[in-house]
C-alpha positions in Angstrom: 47.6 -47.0 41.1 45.4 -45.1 43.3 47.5 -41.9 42.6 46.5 -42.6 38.9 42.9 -43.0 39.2 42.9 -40.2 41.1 44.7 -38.3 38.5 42.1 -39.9 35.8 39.4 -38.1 37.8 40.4 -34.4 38.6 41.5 -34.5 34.6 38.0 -35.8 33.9 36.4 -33.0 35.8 38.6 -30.5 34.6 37.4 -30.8 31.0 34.1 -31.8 32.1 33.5 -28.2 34.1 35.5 -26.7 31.0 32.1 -28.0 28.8 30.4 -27.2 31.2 31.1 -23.4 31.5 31.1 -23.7 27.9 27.7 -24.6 27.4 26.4 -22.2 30.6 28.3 -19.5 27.9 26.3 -20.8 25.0 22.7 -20.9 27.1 24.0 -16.8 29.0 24.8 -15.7 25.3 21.0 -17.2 24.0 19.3 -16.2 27.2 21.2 -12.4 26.7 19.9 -12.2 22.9 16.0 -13.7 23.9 16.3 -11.0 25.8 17.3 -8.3 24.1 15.5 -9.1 20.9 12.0 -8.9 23.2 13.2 -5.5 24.6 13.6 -4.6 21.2 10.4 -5.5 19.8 8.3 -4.2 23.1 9.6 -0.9 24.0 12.3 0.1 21.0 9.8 -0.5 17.7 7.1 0.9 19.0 8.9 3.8 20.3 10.6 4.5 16.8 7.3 3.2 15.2 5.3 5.9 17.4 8.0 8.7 16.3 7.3 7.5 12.8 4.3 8.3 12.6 4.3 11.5 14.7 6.7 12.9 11.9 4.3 11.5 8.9 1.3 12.9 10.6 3.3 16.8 11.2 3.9 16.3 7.3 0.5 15.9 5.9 -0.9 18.6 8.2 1.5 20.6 6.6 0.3 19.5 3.2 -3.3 20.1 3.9 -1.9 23.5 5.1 -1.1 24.7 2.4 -3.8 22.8 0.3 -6.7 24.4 2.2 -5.1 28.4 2.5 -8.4 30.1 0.9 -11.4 28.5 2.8 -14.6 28.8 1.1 -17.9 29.5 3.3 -19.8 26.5 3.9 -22.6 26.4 0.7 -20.7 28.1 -1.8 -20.2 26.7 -5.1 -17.5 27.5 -7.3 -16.5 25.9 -10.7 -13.0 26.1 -11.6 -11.8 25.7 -15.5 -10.1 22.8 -16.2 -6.5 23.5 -17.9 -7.0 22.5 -21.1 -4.3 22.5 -23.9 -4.7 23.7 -27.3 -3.9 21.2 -29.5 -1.0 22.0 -31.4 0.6 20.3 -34.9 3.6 21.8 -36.7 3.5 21.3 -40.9 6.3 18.4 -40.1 3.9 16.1 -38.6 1.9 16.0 -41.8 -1.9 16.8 -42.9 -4.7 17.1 -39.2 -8.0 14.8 -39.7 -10.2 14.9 -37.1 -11.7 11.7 -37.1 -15.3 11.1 -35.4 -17.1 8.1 -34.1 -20.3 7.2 -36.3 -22.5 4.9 -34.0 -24.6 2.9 -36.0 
């Protein structure tokens, strides 16, 4: 009888430290993922956020390179013609009216 209870108990703790290492795997695996989500978000992002931006800011220098090739002395004023485009009908699309607005 003693045997038995005996037998009860080391089979009680045997599942019980089998839940037991179970559950210290659950909290390790949550604690491990905590952690690497806050590296992530503290050293990773902002690295790969910095680099980002490096290669956005090298790109518009670039633009504004090439933009600004001919500087112009400080003072000088010069107009530039806008591109304007003739206005152009072929005989399909039918009779021109220029049409213009009377204000009253």
């Amino acid at each position: 009888m003693i045997f038995s209870q005996i037998e009860y108990i080391c089979n009680a703790c045997g599942a019980y430290s089998n839940k037991m290492t179970k559950v210290l795997q659950v909290i390790l695996i949550i604690w491990a993922v905590w952690f690497g989500l806050r590296l992530l978000f503290r050293v990773v992002f902002p690295w790969m956020l910095s680099r980002y931006l490096q290669h956005l800011q090298k790109n518009m220098q670039a633009r504004h390179g090439r933009q600004t090739r001919n500087p112009r002395p400080p003072g000088e004023v010069t107009i530039e013609p806008s591109q304007t485009s003739e206005k152009t009908f072929s005989p399909q699309d039918g009779e021109y009216v220029d049409y213009e607005e009377i204000k009253e």
